[in-house]
matplotlib code that plots the C-alpha trace (Angstrom):
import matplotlib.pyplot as plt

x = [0.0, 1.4, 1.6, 1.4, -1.3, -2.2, -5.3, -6.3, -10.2, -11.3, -14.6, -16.4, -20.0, -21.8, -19.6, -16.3, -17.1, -18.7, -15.0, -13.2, -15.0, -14.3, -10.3, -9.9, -11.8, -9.1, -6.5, -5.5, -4.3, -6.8, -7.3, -10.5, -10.1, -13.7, -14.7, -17.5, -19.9, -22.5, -24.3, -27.5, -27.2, -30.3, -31.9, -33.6, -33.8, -32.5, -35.0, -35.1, -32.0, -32.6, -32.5, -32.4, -35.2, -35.7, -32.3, -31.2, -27.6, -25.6, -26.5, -25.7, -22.3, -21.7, -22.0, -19.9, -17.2, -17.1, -17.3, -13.9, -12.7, -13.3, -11.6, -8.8, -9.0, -8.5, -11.1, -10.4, -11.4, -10.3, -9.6, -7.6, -5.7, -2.9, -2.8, 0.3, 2.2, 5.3, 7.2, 5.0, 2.9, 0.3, 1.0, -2.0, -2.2, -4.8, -5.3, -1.6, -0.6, 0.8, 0.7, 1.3, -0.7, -0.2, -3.6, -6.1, -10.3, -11.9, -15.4, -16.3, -19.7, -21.3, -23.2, -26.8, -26.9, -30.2, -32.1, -31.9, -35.7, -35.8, -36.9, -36.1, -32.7, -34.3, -36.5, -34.1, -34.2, -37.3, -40.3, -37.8, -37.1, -35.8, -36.1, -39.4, -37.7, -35.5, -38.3, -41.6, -43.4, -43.4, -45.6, -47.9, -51.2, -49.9, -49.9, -46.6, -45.4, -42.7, -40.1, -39.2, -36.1, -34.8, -35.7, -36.1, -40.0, -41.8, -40.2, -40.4, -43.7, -45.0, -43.2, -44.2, -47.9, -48.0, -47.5, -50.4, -53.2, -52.6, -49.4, -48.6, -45.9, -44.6, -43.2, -40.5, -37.9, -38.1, -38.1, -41.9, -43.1, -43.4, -46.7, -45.9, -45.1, -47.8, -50.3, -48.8, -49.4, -52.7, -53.1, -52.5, -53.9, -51.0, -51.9, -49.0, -48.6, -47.5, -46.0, -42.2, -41.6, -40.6, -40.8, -40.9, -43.0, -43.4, -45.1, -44.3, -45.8, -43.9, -44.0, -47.5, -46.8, -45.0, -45.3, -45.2, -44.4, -47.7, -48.6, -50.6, -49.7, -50.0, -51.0, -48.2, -47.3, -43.9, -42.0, -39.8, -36.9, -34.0, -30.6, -27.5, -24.8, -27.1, -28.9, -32.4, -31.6, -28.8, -29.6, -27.5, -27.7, -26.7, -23.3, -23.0, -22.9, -20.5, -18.3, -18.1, -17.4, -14.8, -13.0, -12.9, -11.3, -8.3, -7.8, -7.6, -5.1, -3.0, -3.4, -2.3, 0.4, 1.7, 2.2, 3.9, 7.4, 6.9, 5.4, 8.6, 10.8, 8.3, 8.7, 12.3, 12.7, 11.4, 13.3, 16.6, 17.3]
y = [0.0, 3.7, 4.9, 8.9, 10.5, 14.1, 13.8, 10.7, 10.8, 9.4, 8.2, 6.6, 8.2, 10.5, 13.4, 11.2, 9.5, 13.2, 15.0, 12.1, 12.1, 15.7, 15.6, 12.7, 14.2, 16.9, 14.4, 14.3, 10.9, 10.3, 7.7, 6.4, 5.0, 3.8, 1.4, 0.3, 1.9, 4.8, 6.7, 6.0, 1.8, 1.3, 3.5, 0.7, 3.8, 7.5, 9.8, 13.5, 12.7, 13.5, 10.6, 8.3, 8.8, 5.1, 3.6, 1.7, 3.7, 0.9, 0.6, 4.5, 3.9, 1.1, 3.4, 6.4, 3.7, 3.0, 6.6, 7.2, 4.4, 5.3, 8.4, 6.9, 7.1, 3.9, 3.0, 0.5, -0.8, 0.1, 2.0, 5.3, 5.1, 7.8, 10.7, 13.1, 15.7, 14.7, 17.7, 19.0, 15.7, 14.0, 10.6, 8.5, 5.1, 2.6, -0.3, -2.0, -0.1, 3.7, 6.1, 9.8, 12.6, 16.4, 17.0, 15.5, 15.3, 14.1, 12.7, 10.6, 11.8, 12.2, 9.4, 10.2, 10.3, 9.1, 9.7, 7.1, 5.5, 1.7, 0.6, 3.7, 2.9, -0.5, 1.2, 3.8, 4.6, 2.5, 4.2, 6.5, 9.0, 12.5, 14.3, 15.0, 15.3, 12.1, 10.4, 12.3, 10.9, 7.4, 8.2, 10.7, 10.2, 8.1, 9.2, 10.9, 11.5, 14.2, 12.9, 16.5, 16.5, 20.1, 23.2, 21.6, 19.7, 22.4, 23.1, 19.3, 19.1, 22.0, 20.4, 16.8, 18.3, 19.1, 15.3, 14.5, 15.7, 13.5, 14.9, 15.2, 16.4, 14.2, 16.6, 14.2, 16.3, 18.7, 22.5, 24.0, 25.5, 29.3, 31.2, 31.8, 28.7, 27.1, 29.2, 27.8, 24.3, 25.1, 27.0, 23.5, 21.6, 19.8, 18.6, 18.3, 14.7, 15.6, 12.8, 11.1, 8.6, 5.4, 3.3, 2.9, -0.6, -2.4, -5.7, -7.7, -5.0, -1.9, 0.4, 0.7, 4.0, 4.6, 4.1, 6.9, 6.9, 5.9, 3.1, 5.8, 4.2, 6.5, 4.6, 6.3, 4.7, 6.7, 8.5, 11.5, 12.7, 15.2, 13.4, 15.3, 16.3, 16.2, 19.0, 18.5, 18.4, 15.8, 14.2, 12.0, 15.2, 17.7, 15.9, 15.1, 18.4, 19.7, 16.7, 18.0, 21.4, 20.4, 18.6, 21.5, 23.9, 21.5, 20.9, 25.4, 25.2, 22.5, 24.5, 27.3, 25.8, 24.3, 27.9, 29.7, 28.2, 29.3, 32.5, 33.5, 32.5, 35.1, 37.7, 37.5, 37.5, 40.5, 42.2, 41.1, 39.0]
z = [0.0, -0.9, 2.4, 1.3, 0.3, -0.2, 2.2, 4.5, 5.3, 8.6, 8.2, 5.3, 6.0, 3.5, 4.2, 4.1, 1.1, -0.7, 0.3, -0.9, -4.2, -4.5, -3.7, -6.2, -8.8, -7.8, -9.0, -4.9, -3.9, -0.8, 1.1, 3.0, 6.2, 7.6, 10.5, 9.6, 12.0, 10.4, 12.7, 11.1, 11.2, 12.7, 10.1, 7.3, 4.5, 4.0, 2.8, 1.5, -0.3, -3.9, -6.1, -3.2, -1.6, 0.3, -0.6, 2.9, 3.9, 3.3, -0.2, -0.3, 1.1, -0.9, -4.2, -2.4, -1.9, -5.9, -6.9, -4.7, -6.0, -9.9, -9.4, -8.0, -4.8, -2.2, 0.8, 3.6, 6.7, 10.0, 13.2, 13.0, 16.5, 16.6, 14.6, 15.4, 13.2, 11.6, 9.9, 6.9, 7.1, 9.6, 10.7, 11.0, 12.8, 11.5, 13.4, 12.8, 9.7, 9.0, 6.5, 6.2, 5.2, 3.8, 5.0, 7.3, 6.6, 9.9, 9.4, 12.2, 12.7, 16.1, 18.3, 19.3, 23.4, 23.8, 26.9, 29.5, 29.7, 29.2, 26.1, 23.8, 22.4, 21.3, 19.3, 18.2, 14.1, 14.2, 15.7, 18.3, 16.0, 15.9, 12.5, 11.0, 7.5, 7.8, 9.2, 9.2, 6.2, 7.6, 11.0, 9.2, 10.3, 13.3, 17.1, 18.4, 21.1, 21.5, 24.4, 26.1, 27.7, 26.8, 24.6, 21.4, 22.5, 21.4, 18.2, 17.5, 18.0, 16.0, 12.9, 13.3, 14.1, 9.9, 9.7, 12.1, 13.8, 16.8, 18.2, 22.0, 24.3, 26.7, 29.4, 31.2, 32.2, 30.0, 30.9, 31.6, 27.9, 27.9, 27.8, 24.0, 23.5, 25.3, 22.8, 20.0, 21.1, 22.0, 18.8, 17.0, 19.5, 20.8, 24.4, 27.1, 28.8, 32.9, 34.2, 33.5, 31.3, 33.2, 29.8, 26.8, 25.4, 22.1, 21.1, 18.0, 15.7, 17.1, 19.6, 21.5, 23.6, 27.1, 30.4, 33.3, 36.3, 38.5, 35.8, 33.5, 29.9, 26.2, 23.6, 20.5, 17.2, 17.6, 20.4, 19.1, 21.0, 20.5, 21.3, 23.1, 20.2, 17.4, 15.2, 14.3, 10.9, 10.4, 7.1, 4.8, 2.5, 4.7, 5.9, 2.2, 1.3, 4.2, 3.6, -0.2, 1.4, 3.4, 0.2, -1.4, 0.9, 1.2, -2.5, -2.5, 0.6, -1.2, -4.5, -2.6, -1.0, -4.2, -5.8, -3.2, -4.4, -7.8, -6.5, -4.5, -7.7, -9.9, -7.0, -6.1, -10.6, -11.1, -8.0, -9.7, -6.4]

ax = plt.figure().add_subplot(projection="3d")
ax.plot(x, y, z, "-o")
ax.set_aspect("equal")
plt.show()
């Protein structure tokens, strides 16, 4: 294996795969370096990606994987474990073997911290859902309940109640809505649930609701929540698009880089130096 490359990409998600596409189609030698591990796994299709609307996000990795690869580019499985700087170049560990870098793409995503309540993270990307574009579509019609655990309740709930009609907030431990917001809900008739949740339950069919503390149960089709470290709108597309971002702005600064020899020649030239 050529062990130098003009960028190494750490992560082989959408935005990995988009910057790595971009640098080869730059003529950059990159390298994709990908454990295997997507933060949307559990997902069983993307959606509100254009063109692949539905496709399951292994299939869309799989074709990311041959479009670096066309270009030129390498992708291969493992576990970056060091990184440290080495002169001009970065040294990147993976697994047992190194290779060096001019420049470094980190795309490791985040990991959704989901709130602790038993039985949620067994439903999680199936009927435990957070975006209302990734995922909206699929519970329209269907009763939702919007898990409230900090400020972002309301705002979910007003967006997931275009999807449906039956749309409530359970309050958990989320903070008391304001009297604005409260007059929103009530303006689109989203009740509030008091109570905490103390579980989340399912049968073979799905979810069937939650369970608060006292024994009151909520009959939901789908529980919505807001994990810590993610944005409401983390799509495929949108990662996609910064990853192809990102790939850009280093092929410039290597362009840039390139020129400045040849720039001090043309300088110190015309100076007579």
């Amino acid at each position: 294996m050529d062990e130098n490359y003009d960028v190494v990409v750490i992560g082989g998600g959408a935005a990995g795969l988009a910057g790595a596409v971009a640098l080869a189609r730059s003529r950059r030698s990159v390298l994709v370096i990908d454990a295997g591990d997507p933060r949307n796994a559990p997902a069983g299709h993307v959606h509100n990606f254009l063109t692949r609307d539905g496709v399951p996000p292994a299939q869309i990795y799989a074709a990311g994987r041959g479009e670096v690869t066309r270009y030129g580019g390498r992708v291969e499985t493992g576990r970056v474990t060091a990184l440290r700087r080495d002169g001009e170049r970065f040294a990147v560990q993976a697994d047992s073997w190194p290779v060096a870098a001019r420049r470094l793409l980190v795309a490791t995503g985040l990991r959704d911290e989901l709130p602790d309540v038993p039985g949620l993270a067994a439903r999680w990307g199936l009927d435990v859902l957070h975006c209302p574009y990734c995922h909206g579509w699929e519970v329209s019609g269907r009763r939702i309940g919007i898990l409230a655990t900090g400020p972002a309740a309301v705002h979910q709930a007003l967006l997931f109640r275009q999807l449906s009609p039956d749309v409530a907030v359970l309050q958990h431990t989320g903070p008391r809505p304001t009297a604005e917001q409260r007059a929103r809900l009530d303006a689109r008739g989203i009740a509030i649930v008091e109570g905490t949740v103390e579980e989340v339950e399912a049968g073979a069919r799905g979810l069937t609701g939650v369970r608060l503390v006292g024994g009151r149960r909520v009959a939901l089709d789908a529980v919505v929540v807001a994990p810590r470290l993610t944005a409401l709108q983390a799509q495929v597309v949108t990662a996609a698009a910064a990853g192809l971002a990102a790939g850009a702005a280093i092929n410039l600064d290597l362009v840039l880089e390139e020129a400045r020899p040849a720039a001090r020649r043309t300088q110190l030239s015309r100076s007579g130096g």
